[in-house]
C-alpha positions as CSV (number, residue, x, y, z in Angstrom):
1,X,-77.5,110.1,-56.1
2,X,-78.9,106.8,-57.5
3,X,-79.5,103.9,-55.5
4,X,-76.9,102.3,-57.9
5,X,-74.0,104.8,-56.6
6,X,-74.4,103.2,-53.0
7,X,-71.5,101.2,-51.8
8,X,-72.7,97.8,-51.1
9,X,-70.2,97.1,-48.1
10,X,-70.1,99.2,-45.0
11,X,-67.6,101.9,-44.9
12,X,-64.5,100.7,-43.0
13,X,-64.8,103.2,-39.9
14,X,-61.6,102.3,-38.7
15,X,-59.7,102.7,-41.4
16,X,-61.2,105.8,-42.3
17,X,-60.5,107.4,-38.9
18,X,-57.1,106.1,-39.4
19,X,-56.6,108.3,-42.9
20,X,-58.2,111.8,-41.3
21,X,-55.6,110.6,-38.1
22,X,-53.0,110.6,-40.7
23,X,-54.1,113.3,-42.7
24,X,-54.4,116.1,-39.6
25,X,-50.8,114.7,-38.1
26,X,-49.2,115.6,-41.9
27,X,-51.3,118.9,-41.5
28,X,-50.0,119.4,-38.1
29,X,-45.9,118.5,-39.6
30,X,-46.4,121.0,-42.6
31,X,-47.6,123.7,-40.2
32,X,-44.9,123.0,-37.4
33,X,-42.5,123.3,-40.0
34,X,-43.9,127.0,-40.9
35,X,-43.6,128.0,-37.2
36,X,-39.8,126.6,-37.1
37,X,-39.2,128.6,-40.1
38,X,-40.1,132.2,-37.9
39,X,-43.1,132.2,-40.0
40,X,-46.0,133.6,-37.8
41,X,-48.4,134.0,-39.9
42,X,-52.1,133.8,-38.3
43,X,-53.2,131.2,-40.8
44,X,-50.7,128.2,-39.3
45,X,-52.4,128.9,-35.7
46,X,-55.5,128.1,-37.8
47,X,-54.1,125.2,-39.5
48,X,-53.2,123.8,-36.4
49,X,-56.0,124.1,-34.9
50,X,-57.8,122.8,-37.8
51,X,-55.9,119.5,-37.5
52,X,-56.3,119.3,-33.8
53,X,-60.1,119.5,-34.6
54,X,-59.9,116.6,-37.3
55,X,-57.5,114.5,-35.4
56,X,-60.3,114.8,-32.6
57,X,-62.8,113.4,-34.9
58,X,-61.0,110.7,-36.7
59,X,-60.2,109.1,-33.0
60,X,-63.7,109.5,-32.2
61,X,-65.1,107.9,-35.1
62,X,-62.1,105.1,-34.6
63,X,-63.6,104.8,-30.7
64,X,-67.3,104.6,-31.7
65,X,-66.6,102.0,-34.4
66,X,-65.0,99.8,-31.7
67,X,-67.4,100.8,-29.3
68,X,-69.9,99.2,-32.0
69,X,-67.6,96.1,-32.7
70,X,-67.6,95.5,-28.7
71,X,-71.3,95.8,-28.5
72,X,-71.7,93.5,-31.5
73,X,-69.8,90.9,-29.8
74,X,-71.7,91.2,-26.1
75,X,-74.9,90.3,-28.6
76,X,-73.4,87.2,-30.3
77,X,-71.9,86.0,-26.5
């Protein structure tokens, strides 16, 4: 990777949590849909927990970025 290929603004943390959030919930849809269907296959349980998982993260990363914002704010006080 060159230095060139480096983003020269922050990532929005937010906004990316917000898009896994989304992501895993249209995960979690799809694979509620398979169950409703009488489909049991093994591989839904796994896609459901896989979005649990990434729904996990994406509110975590959403909480530390505000957690950051807050702390950013107690310094400028």
């Amino acid at each position: 990777m060159s230095i060139s290929a480096i983003p020269s603004t922050p990532p929005d943390l937010t906004r990316a949590g917000l898009e896994g959030f989304t992501d895993a919930q249209a995960a979690l849809e799809v694979a509620a849909a398979v169950v409703a269907s009488g489909n049991a296959d093994p591989a839904v349980i796994l896609d459901v927990k896989q979005a649990e998982v990434a729904a996990t993260i994406s509110a975590s990363v959403m909480k530390a970025d505000q957690q950051n914002f807050q702390r950013l704010l107690d310094i400028l006080a």
